[in-house]
C-alpha positions as CSV (number, residue, x, y, z in Angstrom):
1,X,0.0,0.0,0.0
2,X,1.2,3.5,-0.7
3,X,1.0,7.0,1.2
4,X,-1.8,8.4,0.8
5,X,-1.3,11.7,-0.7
6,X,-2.4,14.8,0.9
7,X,-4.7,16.8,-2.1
8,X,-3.3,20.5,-0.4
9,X,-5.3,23.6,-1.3
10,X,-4.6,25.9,-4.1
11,X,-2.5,29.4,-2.9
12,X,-4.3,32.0,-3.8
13,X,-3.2,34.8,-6.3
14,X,-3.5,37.6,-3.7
15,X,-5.6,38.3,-0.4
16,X,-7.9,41.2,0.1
17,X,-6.9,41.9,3.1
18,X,-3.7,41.1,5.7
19,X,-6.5,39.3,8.2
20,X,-7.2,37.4,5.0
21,X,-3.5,35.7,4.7
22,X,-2.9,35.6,8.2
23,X,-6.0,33.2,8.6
24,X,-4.9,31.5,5.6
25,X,-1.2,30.8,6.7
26,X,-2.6,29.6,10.3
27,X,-4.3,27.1,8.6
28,X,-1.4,25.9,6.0
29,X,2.0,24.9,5.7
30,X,4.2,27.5,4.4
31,X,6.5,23.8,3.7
32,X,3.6,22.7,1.2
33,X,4.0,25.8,-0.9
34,X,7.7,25.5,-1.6
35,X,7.5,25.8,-5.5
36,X,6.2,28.9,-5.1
37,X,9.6,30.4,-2.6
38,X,12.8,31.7,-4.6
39,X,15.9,32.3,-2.5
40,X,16.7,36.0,-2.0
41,X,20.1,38.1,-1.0
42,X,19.0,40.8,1.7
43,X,21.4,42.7,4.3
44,X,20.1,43.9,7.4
45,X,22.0,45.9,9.6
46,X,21.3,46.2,13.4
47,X,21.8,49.0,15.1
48,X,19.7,48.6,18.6
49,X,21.7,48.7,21.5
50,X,20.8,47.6,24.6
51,X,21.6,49.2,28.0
52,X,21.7,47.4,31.3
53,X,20.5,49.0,34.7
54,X,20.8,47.5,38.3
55,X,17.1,47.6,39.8
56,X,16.4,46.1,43.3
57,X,15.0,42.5,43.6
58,X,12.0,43.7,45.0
59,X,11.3,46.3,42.1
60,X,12.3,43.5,39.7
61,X,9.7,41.1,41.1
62,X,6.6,43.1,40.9
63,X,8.2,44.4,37.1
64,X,8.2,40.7,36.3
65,X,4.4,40.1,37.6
66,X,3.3,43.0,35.9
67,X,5.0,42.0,32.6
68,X,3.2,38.6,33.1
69,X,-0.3,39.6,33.8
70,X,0.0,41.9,30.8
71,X,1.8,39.6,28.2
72,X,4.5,40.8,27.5
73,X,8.4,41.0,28.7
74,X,9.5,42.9,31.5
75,X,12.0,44.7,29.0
76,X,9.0,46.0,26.9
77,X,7.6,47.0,30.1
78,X,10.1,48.8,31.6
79,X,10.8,51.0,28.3
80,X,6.9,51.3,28.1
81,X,7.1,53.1,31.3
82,X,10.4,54.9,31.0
83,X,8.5,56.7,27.4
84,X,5.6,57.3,29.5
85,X,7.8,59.1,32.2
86,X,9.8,61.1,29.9
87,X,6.7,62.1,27.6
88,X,4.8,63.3,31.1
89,X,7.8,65.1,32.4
90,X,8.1,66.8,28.8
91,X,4.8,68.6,29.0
């Protein structure tokens, strides 16, 4: 007996809308499409730098619970707060 073979669905020519792929490629295998990918040359340069600060334990524990309850890291937190700080003291 042989594999059965999978019958995938056809990609379509465009999408009206992003919502539109993004339901589509949660549903489908980017892998089952792979006549349809050409390699490409791109060059990206990085240029975020990161900063480190000492913060107390106790400060860094209710950060990290915060962070949690809203989904996110405690970085993005953190420089959430700092722009919302610095905007506020702007004004």
């Amino acid at each position: 007996m042989g594999k059965d073979k999978i019958i995938k669905e056809p990609l379509p020519d465009n999408f009206n809308s992003i919502a539109e792929a993004a339901e589509f490629w949660d549903s489908h295998s980017l892998s089952d499409y792979e006549e349809y990918q050409k390699d490409i040359d791109i060059e990206v340069e990085l240029k975020k730098e990161k900063n480190y600060f000492a913060i107390e334990k106790d400060l860094s524990d209710i950060v990290d619970k915060v962070a949690l309850s809203k989904g996110i890291l405690p970085e993005t937190l953190i420089n959430l707060w700092l722009k919302e700080k610095i905007i506020e003291k702007q004004i």
